[in-house]
DONUBA-641370 format. One record per residue (C-alpha): x, y, z; residue in one letter. Coordinates in pm, whole numbers, padded with zeros to 5 digits, always signed. Layout:
<nodes>
XYZA;...
</nodes>
This chain:
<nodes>
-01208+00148-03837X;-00836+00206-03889X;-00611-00005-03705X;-00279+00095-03621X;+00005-00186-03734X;+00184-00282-03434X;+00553-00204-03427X;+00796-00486-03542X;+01135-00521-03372X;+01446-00520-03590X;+01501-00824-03787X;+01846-00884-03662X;+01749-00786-03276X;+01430-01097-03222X;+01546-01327-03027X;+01431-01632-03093X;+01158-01818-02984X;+01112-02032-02705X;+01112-02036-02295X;+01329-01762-02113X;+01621-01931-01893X;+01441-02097-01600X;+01466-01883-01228X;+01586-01549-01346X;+01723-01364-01001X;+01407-01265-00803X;+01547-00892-00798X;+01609-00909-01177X;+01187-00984-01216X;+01113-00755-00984X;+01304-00492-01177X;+01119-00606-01538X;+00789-00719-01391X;+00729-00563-01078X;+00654-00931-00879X;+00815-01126-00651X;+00712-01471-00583X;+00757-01697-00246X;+00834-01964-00424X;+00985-01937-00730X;+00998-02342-00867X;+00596-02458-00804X;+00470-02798-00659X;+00307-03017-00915X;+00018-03151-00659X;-00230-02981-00453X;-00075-03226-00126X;+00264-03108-00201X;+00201-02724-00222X;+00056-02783+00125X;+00400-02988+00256X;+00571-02654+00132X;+00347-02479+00457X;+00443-02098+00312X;+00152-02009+00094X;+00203-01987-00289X;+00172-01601-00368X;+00342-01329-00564X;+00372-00936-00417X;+00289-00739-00759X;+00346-00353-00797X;+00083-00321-01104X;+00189+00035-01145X;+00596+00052-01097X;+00785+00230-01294X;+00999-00004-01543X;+01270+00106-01753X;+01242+00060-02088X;+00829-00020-02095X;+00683-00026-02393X;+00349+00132-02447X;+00169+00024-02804X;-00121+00248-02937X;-00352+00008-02997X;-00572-00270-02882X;-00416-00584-02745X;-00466-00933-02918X;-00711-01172-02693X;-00813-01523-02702X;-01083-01617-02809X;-01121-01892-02598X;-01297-01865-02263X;-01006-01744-02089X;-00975-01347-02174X;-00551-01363-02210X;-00314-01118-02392X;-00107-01251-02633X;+00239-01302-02478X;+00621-01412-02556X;+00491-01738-02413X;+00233-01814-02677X;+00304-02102-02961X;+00285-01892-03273X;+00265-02071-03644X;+00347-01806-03900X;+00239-01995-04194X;-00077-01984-04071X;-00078-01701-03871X;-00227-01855-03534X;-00143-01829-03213X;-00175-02055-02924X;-00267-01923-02603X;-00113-02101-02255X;-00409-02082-02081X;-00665-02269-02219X;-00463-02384-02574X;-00690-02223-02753X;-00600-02167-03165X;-00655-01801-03222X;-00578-01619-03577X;-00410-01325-03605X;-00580-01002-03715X;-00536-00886-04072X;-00248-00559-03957X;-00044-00845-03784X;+00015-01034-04152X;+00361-00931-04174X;+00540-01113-03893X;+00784-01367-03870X;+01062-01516-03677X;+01268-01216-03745X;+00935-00975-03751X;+00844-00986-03393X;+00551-00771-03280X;+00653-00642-02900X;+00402-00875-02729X;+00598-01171-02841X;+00916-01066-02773X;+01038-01248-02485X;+01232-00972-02295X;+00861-00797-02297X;+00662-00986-02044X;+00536-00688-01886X;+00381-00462-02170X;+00119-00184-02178X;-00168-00112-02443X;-00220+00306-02432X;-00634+00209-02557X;-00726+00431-02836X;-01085+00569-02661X;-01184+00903-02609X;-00982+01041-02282X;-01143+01114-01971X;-01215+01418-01801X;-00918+01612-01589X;-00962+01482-01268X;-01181+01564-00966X;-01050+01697-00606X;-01298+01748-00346X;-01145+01896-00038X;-01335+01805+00325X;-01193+02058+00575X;-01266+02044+00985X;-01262+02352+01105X;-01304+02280+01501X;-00963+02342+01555X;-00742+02633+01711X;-00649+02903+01498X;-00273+02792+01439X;-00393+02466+01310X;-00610+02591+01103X;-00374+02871+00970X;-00101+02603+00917X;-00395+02396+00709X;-00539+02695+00529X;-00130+02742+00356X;-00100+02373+00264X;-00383+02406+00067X;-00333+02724-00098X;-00041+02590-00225X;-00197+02289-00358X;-00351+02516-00569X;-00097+02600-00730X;+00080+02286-00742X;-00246+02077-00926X;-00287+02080-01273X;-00487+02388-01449X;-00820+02163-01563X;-00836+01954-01276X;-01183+02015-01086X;-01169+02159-00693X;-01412+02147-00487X;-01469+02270-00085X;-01672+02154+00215X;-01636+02254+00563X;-01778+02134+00886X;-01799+02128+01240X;-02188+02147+01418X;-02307+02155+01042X;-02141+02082+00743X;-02126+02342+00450X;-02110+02281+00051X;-01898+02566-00074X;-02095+02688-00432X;-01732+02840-00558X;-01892+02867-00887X;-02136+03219-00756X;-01841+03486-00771X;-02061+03760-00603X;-01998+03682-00211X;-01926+03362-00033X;-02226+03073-00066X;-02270+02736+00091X;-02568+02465+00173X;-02594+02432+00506X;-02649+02060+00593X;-02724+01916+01016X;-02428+01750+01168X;-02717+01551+01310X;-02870+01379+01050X;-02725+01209+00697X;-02932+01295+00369X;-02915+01018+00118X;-02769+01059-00208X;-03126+01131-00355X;-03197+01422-00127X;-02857+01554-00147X;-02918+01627-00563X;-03256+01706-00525X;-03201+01983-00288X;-02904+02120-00503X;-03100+02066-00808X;-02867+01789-00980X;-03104+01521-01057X;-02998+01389-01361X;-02688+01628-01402X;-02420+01340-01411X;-02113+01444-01544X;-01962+01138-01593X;-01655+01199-01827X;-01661+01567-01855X;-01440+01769-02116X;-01170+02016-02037X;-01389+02277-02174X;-01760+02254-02027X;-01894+02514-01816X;-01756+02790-01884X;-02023+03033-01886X;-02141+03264-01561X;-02472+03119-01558X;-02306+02735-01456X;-02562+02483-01361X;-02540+02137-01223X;-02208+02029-01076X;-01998+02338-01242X;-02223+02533-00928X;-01961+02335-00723X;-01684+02194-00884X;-01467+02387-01121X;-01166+02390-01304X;-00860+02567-01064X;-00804+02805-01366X;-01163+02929-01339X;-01218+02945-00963X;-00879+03003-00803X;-00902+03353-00680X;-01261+03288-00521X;-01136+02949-00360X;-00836+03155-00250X;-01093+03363-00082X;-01276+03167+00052X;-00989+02955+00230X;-00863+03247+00361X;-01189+03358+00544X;-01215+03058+00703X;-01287+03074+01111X;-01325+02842+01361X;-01639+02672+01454X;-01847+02932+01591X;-02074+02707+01776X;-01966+02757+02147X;-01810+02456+02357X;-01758+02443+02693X;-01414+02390+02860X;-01530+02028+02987X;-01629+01891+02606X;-01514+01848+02267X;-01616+02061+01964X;-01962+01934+01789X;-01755+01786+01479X;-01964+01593+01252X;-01699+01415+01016X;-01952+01131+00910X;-02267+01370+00764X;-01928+01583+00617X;-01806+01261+00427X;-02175+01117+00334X;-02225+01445+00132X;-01914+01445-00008X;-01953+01133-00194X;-02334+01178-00248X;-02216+01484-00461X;-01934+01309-00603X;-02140+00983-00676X;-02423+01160-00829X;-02244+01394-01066X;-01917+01204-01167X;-01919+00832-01145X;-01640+00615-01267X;-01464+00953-01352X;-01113+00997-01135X;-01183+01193-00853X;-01003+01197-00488X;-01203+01305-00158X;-00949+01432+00083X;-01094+01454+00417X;-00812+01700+00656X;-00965+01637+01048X;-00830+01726+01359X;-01021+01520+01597X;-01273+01278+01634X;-01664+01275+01545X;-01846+01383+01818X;-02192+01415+01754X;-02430+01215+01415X;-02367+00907+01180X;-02008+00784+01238X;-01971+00925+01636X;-01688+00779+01788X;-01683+00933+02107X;-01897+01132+02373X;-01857+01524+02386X;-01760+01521+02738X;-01427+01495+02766X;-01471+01280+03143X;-01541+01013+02855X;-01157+00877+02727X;-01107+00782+02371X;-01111+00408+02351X;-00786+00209+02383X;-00702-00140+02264X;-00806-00255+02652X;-01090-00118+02623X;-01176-00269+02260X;-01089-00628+02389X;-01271-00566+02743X;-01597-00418+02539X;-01592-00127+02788X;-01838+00189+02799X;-01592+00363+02590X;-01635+00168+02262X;-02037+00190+02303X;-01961+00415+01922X;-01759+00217+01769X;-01919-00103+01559X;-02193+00184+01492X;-01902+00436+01354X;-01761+00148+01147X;-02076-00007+00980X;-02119+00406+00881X;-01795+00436+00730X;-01815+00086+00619X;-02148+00193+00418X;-01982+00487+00284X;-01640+00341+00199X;-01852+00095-00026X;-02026+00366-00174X;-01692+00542-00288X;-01566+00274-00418X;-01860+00146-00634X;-01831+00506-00786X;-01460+00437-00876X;-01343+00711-00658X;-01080+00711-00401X;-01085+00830-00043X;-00821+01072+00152X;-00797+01043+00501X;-00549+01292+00668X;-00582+01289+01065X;-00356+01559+01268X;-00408+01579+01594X;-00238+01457+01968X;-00520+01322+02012X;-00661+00995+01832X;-00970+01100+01548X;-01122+00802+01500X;-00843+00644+01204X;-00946+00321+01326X;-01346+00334+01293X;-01253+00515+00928X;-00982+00271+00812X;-01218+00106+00535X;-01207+00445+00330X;-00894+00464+00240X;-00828+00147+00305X;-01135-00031+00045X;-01073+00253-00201X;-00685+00261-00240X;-00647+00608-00053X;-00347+00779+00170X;-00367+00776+00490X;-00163+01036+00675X;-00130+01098+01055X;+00035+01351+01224X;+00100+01512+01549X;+00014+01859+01363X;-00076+02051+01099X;+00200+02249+01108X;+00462+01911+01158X;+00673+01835+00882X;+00525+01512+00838X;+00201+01641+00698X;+00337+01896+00518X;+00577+01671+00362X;+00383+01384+00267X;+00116+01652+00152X;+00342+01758-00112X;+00431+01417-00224X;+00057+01366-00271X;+00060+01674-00575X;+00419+01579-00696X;+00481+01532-01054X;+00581+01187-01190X;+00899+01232-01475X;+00626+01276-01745X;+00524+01618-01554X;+00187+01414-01516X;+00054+01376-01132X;+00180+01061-00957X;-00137+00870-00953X;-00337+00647-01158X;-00735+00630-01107X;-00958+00384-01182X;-00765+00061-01109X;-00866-00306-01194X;-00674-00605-01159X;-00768-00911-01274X;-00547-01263-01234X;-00563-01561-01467X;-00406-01894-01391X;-00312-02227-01592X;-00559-02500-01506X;-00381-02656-01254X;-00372-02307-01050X;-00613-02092-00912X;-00684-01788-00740X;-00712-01783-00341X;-00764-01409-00265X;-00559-01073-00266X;-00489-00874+00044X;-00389-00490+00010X;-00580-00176-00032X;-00887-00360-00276X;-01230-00453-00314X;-01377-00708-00461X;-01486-00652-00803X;-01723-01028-00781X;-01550-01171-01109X;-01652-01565-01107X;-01428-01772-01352X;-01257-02108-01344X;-00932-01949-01236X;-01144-01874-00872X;-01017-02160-00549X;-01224-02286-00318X;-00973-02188-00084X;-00996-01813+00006X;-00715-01549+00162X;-00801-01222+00187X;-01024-01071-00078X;-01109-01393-00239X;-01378-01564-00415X;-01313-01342-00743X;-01044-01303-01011X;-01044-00914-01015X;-00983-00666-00763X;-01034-00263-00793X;-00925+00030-00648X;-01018+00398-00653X;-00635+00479-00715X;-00297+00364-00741X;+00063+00502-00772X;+00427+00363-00866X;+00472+00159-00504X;+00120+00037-00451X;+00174-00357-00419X;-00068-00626-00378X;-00048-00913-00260X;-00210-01245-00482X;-00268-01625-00332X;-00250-01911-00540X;-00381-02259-00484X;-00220-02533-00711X;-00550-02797-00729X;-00345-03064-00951X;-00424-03406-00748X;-00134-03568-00894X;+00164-03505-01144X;+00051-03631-01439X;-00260-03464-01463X;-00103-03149-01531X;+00123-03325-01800X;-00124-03498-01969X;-00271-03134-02138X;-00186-03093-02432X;+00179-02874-02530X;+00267-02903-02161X;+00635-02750-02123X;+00718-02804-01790X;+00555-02492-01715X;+00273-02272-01511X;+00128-02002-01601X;+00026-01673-01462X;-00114-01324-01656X;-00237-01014-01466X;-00337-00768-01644X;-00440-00428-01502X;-00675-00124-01665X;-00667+00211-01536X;-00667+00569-01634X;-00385+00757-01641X;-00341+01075-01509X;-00353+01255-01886X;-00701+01118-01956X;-00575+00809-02153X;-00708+00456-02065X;-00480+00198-02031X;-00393-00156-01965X;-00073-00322-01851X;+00007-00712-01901X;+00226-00905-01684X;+00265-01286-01841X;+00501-01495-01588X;+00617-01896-01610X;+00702-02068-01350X;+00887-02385-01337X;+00764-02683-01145X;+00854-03021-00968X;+00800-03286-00715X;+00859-03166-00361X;+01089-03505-00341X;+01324-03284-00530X;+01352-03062-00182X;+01686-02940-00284X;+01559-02768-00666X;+01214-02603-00449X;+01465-02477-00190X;+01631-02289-00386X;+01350-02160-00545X;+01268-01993-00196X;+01215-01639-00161X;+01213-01580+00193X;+01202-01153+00207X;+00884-01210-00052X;+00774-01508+00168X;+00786-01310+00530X;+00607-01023+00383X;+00279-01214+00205X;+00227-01392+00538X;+00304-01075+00748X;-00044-00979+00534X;-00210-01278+00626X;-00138-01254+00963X;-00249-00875+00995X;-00557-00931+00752X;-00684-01252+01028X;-00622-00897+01293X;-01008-00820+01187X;-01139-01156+01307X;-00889-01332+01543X;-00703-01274+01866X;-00344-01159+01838X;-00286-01463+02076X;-00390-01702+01819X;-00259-01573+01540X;+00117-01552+01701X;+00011-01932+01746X;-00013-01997+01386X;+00272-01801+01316X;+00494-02000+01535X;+00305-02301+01413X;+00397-02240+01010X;+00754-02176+01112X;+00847-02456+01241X;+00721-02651+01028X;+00894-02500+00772X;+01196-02540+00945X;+01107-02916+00991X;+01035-02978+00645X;+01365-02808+00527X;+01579-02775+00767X;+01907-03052+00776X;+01941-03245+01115X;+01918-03540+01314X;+01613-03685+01495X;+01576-03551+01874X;+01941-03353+01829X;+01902-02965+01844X;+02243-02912+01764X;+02262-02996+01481X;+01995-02818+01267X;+02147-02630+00986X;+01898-02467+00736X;+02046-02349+00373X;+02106-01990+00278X;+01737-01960+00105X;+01571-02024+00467X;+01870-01851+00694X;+01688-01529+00777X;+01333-01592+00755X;+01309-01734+01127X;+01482-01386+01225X;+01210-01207+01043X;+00958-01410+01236X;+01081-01308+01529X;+01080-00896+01433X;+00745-00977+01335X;+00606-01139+01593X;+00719-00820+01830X;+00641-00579+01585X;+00376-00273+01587X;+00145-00483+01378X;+00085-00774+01569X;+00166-00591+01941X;-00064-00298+02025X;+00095-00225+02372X;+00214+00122+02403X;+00007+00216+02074X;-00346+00378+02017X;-00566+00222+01826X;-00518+00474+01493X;-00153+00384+01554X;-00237+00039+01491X;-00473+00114+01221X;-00281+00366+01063X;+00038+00080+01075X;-00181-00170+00937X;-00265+00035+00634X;+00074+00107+00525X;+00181-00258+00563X;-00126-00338+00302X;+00002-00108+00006X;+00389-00090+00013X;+00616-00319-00159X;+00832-00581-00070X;+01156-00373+00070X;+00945-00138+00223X;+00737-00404+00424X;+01071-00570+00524X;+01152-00207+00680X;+00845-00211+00874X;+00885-00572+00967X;+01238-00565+01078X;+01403-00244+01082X;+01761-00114+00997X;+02054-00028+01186X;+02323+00167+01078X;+02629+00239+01292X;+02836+00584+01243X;+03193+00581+01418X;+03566+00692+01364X;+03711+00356+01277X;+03543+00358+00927X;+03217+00410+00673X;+02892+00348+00798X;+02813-00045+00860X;+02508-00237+00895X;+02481-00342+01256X;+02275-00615+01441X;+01905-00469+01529X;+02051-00609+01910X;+02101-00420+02193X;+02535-00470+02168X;+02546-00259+01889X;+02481+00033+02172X;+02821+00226+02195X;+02945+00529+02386X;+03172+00609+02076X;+02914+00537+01783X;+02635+00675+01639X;+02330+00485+01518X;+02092+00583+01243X;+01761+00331+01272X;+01488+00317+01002X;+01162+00138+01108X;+00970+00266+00772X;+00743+00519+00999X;+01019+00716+01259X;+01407+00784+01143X;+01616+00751+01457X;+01964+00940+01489X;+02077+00798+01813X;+02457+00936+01996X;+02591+00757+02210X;+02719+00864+02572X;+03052+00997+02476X;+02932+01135+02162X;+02685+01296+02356X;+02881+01458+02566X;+03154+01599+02342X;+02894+01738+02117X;+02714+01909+02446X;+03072+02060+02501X;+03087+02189+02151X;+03376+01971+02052X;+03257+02014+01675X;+03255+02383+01665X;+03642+02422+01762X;+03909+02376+01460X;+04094+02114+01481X;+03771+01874+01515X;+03643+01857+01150X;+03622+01458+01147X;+03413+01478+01488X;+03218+01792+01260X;+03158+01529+00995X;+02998+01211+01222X;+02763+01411+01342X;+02690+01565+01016X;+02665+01207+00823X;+02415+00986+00995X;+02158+01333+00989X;+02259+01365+00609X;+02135+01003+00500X;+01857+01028+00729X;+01729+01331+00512X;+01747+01168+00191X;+01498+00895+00392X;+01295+01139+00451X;+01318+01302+00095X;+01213+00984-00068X;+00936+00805+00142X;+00587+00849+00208X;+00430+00921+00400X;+00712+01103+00569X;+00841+00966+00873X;+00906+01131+01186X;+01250+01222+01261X;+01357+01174+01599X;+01747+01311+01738X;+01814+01183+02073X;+02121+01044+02284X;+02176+00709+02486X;+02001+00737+02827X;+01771+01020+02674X;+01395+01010+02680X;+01326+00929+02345X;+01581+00710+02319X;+01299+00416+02368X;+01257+00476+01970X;+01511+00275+01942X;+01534+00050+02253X;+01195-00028+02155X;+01284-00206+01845X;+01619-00411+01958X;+01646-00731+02022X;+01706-00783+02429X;+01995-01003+02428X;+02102-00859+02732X;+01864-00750+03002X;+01812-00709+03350X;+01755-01112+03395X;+02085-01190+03239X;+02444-01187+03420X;+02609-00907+03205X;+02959-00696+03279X;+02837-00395+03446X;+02864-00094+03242X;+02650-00282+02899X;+02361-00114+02778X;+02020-00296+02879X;+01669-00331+02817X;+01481-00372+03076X;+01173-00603+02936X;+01057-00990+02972X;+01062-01046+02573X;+01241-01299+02518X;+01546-01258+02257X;+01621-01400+01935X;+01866-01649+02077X;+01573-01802+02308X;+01328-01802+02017X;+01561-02035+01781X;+01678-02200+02071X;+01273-02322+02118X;+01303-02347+01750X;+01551-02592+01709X;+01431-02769+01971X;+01070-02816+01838X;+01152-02829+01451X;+01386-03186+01544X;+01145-03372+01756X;+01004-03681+01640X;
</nodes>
């Protein structure tokens, strides 16, 4: 076979050969590689990476955009030793001989015949050492345009359903030409849309009551052995279409009758009284949706999208009675195992099941929830949540935040390719003296064994690889090291040791053209003797740090109490704070910690009393739906959702950060707050009233025009770039909704403490941040 020759860099641009500068700025890697490590200089023994108390780990963003990446045509160069690594700028290359060494396992490996022509000034890309992220575009056959099943609830009023019915009619248009669309509909029964019979409308009619298995399911539509698997642009063309083409078709072909069909749509017919709930049967609707998906395209890119607008009420996956004298359950009523939550480990193991099932097929899961109401989001977190799926929730159909975010679903990346990648594997391989713990974000287990695999597991562990059904350009996970070195000089004692640990991730997908394609990440890490406190500190990463064990702490959610687990939290912190903090014995005072540990306390604090750890006030999908977000966004995101910001808006100057405490409440300011999932513009009194007197619309008042105008102007390019959108929220000090933002401030003043009359308080028996590192201090000097 012809092999392509890999492209040399100029001979005057190689740089030469040897170890990048040690501890490049943690933004700078994040920037070329997409990571961020806690710590940044490793411990040499297994006894002093546990001294350091904050777990080794690295947040990685396998698909973020990178300037300047460069993609090679061809296959990459592995060892052939029994670790599977990529060569990489850290490699020892001999170009007499034309070997390679690789870092892993110092294995000699010879260069393939097309590589004979390099040289110290002849670098191939893979060795150059600005390139330690790099992707391969694989030269196989592409895959088929991808799969779009749409799962649409139609017990719902006729507005919401309207509002529903336009979003996806413009989907249509906004999805690429070959991709394949398909429709089911339920509510008492579910119904397979057969969009491919252009004479009248025609479904399957399956019982809300009862799940067929996958078997059944193609035997009754006659696709037993009709597996698609990779299908061409071009197949099915014909009128007499067979097999999947029946029900899944290319928007080119089948846009006018799915046009039609969406716009006949009705309500549920089935009649419900004004004391129950509609007969919705969301878990038979999403059993045959992957059944048909599983059984006619496996491992081929494909998204389920289930739109619902309340909960399951009646077969596989019920989460609540129809009568509507029986509540939703709560978080009380979770703990307290009430009659209310007699659905739910039943509803989970069922979505559970069927999450797995979606997965194993390599396809990715949807969930979009709009209702006031909760639908069930928490019993049906595993499907998007196991298969790397959005999760949107919304008061409405017709809100801005579904209709925003559902847009940013079908954008275009700056290719004019779809913003999503299908098909995702990530695997992890260490140095010998590391290993792998776990990974904790939106993954499954893919059960790879190797001798990179700890005995210790967080998260996902016990495996090297992780997939997912689907990724895009902020989806970050979240990777646990072990270092299993018993003492220093066992690590030095291998042969070409440099002072230096290894890691390599490399991650295969498909992109969304077809092509296959896999990106490698090679990163060295220096490492020491914790004695040398001073060189680790400083190799601290404490935003990185905060956020990989805020996913600890949320992933022990699913088996601990939140009482314990604030416990441990409190528990790592100070003794971190112990360990390397400078003070006297038994003297509170006079703690100081250094820059690289100054804020991570404070982001203890925010998330100890945030939404993730503290359900009060929140439903259980809240929680869920929180949870979720947490597990796939990237490090400066997370921080947002840990600890939110504060921007204040006045006359005296340009907009300023301000403390996230209650004394940054003004009469004569204006704060803008950003907690990731709501964007709060919040007046203050005076402002208040002036603009309720309509200061801003006489002349003369242009700069009072322009505050109000500016904090609602930045807040729209928040809501412009994230997703899923947030919800915006205008209000004024002493308003209703001002609790957004009360909410989320520390209480340095309350109605305990002896404050000037006049001050803005919370009324609330939190404690603030000056009594938490007060307690701090205290504990982290004792003896």
């Amino acid at each position: 076979a012809h092999r392509q020759r890999p492209p040399l860099a100029s001979p005057g641009a190689a740089p030469a050969l040897g170890p990048p500068p040690a501890m490049a700025d943690v933004h700078d890697v994040e920037a070329s590689d997409g990571v961020r490590f806690s710590w940044n200089v490793w411990p040499s023994t297994r006894l002093e990476a546990t001294r350091m108390v904050v777990p080794l780990g690295c947040m990685y963003t396998p698909l973020k955009q990178i300037e300047g990446l460069p993609v090679l045509p061809y296959e990459p160069v592995v060892c052939k030793g029994p670790c599977p690594s990529v060569l990489n700028p850290y490699c020892r290359v001999d170009f007499r001989a034309k070997i390679w060494i690789c870092p892993f396992c110092f294995q000699r490996n010879h260069f393939p015949p097309h590589y004979n022509e390099i040289s110290e000034q002849n670098l191939p890309a893979e060795l150059i050492h600005n390139y330690t992220t790099i992707e391969y575009a694989l030269p196989r056959s592409r895959a088929g345009p991808p799969v779009f099943l749409w799962i649409v609830d139609t017990c719902m009023v006729e507005s919401e359903l309207g509002a529903l019915r336009d979003s996806l009619e413009q989907a249509l248009s906004l999805l690429p030409e070959d991709a394949l669309i398909g429709l089911i509909t339920y509510g008492t029964t579910v119904q397979l849309h057969e969009i491919g019979y252009e004479h009248c409308t025609k479904y399957y009619v399956f019982r809300g009551t009862k799940e067929p298995s996958a078997q059944q399911l193609q035997d009754l539509l006659g696709l037993r052995g009709q597996a698609t698997g990779n299908r061409g642009p071009g197949a099915g063309g014909n009128p007499g279409r067979t097999g999947a083409s029946r029900f899944l078709l290319p928007i080119s072909e089948c846009e006018f009758v799915l046009s039609t069909v969406l716009s006949e749509l009705q309500k549920d017919p089935w009649p419900t009284e004004t004391t129950e709930r509609p007969l919705r049967c969301t878990g038979v609707a999403v059993s045959v949706a992957a059944a048909l998906l599983e059984g006619c395209f496996p491992n081929t890119g494909a998204r389920l999208m289930l739109f619902t607008g309340g909960p399951c009420t009646v077969g596989p996956g019920q989460v609540v009675a129809r009568e509507l004298a029986d509540p939703m359950r709560s978080h009380h009523d979770i703990e307290k195992e009430n009659a209310t939550t007699k659905h739910v480990k039943k509803a989970v193991k069922h979505y559970t099941a069927v999450a797995k099932r979606v997965a194993a097929a390599g396809h990715v899961f949807d969930l979009f929830a709009c209702a006031l109401d909760q639908c069930g989001v928490m019993e049906m977190k595993s499907l998007p949540g196991m298969t790397g799926g959005y999760m949107v929730m919304a008061e409405s159909f017709q809100n801005n935040v579904f209709k925003e975010s559902w847009r940013k679903v079908l954008s275009r990346g700056p290719s004019g390719d779809l913003d999503m990648a299908f098909g995702v594997s990530l695997e992890a391989l260490t140095s010998a003296e590391l290993k792998v713990c776990g990974a904790i974000g939106n993954v499954y287990s893919l059960n790879k064994k190797s001798t990179c695999v700890g005995e210790t597991e967080i998260g996902v562990g016990g495996t090297c690889a992780w997939g997912a059904g689907s990724m895009d350009a902020d989806t970050t996970v979240a990777v646990y090291f072990e270092v299993t070195a018993q003492n220093a000089s066992q690590g030095a004692q291998q042969p070409q040791a440099s002072g230096q640990r290894f890691v390599q991730l490399l991650t295969s997908y498909q992109h969304p053209r077809g092509e296959f394609r896999l990106r490698v990440t090679t990163l060295a890490h220096a490492y020491t003797d914790t004695a040398n406190l001073g060189e680790v500190a400083q190799g601290f990463d404490q935003e990185a740090a905060a956020v990989l064990m805020a996913r600890i702490a949320v992933h022990k959610t699913l088996t601990e109490e939140a009482f314990d687990i604030l416990r441990w939290i409190d528990r790592m912190l100070i003794r971190l704070v112990a360990k390397f903090g400078d003070y006297r014995k038994d003297d509170a005072t006079s703690l100081r910690l250094s820059s690289h540990f100054s804020i991570y306390p404070q982001f203890m604090f925010h998330l100890r009393r945030s939404d993730f750890l503290q359900v009060f006030g929140n439903s259980p999908d809240e929680t869920a739906f929180f949870r979720w977000a947490l597990m796939r966004e990237t490090t400066t995101s997370s921080l947002i959702m840990i600890q939110p910001t504060l921007l204040a808006y006045s006359f005296n100057g340009p907009p300023n950060p301000v403390l996230l405490d209650v004394t940054s409440i003004a009469p004569d300011r204006i704060l803008l707050l950003d907690t990731y999932f709501h964007v709060v513009v919040f007046a203050g009194e005076t402002i208040a009233n002036w603009r309720k007197q309509g200061y801003h619309e006489q002349p003369g008042h242009e700069n009072f025009r322009d505050l109000l105008i500016a904090p609602k102007e930045d807040a729209s390019v928040i809501l412009k770039s994230r997703f899923p959108t947030p919800m915006f929220i205008d209000c004024d000090q002493n308003g209703s909704q001002g609790r957004f933002l009360l909410s989320k401030l520390n209480p340095s003043v309350t109605h305990n403490t002896n404050q000037g009359a006049g001050a803005e308080m919370i009324f609330t028996d939190d404690v603030s941040l000056q009594v938490f590192m007060d307690h701090l201090k205290r504990l982290a000097v004792q003896s």
